[in-house]
C-alpha positions as CSV (number, residue, x, y, z in Angstrom):
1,X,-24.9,17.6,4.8
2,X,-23.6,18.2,8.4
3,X,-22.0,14.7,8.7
4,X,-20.1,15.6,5.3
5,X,-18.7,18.4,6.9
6,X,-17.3,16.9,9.7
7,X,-15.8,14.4,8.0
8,X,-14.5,16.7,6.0
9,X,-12.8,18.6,8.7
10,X,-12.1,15.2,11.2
11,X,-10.3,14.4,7.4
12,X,-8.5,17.7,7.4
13,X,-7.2,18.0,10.8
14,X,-6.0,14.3,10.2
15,X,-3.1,14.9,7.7
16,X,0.6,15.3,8.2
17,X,0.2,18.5,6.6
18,X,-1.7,19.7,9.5
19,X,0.7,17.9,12.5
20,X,1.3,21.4,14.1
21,X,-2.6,23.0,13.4
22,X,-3.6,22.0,17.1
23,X,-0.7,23.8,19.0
24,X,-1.3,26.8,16.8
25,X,-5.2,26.9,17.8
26,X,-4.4,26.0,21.5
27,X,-1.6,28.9,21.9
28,X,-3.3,31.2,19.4
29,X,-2.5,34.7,21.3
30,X,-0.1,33.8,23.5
31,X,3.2,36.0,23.2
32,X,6.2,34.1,22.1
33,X,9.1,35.4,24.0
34,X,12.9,35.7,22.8
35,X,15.5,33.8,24.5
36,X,18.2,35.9,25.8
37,X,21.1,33.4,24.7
38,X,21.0,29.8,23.5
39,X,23.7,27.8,23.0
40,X,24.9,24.1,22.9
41,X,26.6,22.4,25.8
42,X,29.4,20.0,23.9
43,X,29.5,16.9,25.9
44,X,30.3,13.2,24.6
45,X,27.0,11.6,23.2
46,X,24.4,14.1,24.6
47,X,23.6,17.1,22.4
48,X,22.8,19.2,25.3
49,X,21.0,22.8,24.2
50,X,20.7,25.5,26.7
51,X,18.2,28.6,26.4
52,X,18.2,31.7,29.3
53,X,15.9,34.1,29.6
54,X,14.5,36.5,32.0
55,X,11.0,35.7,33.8
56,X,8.7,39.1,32.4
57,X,7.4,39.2,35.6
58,X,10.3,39.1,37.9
59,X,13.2,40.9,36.3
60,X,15.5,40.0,39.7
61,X,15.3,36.3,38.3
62,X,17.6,34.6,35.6
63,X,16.1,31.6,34.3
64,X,17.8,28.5,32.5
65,X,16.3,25.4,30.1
66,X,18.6,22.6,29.2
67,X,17.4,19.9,27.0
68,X,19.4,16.8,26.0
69,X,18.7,14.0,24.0
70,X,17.6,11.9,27.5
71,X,16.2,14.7,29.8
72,X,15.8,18.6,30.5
73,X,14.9,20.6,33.3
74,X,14.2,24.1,34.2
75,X,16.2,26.0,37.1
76,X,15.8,29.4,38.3
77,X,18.0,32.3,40.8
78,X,17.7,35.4,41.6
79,X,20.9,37.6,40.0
80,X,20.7,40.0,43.0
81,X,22.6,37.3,45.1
């Protein structure tokens, strides 16, 4: 009876229906923060998004996350300057 059960759920957790079940278990309870402004970057061929937001626990600090189609990075300054 035990082995049917974990095939049963190996089975479960293995169907496209279920692709995003592991990030939901692994982050279950961690707060899910609102970026301040998003927008998109227009630029030839590279579909650049950009998301700012302010670090909860250093409200001096403006942070920015551009992602592209070929790379992203994070960068960070302090908006006391």
């Amino acid at each position: 009876m035990r082995i049917k059960l974990i095939a049963f759920i190996v089975i479960l957790l293995l169907t496209p229906a279920h692709a995003g079940l592991w990030e939901k278990i692994t982050t279950m309870g961690v707060k899910t923060v609102t970026p301040t402004s998003e927008y998109l970057i227009e630029t030839p061929g590279w579909n650049v998004r950009v998301y700012e937001w302010t670090p909860a626990d250093n409200p001096n600090t403006r942070c920015l996350f551009a992602a592209g189609s070929q790379k992203g990075g994070v960068a960070c300054y302090s908006i006391n300057d």
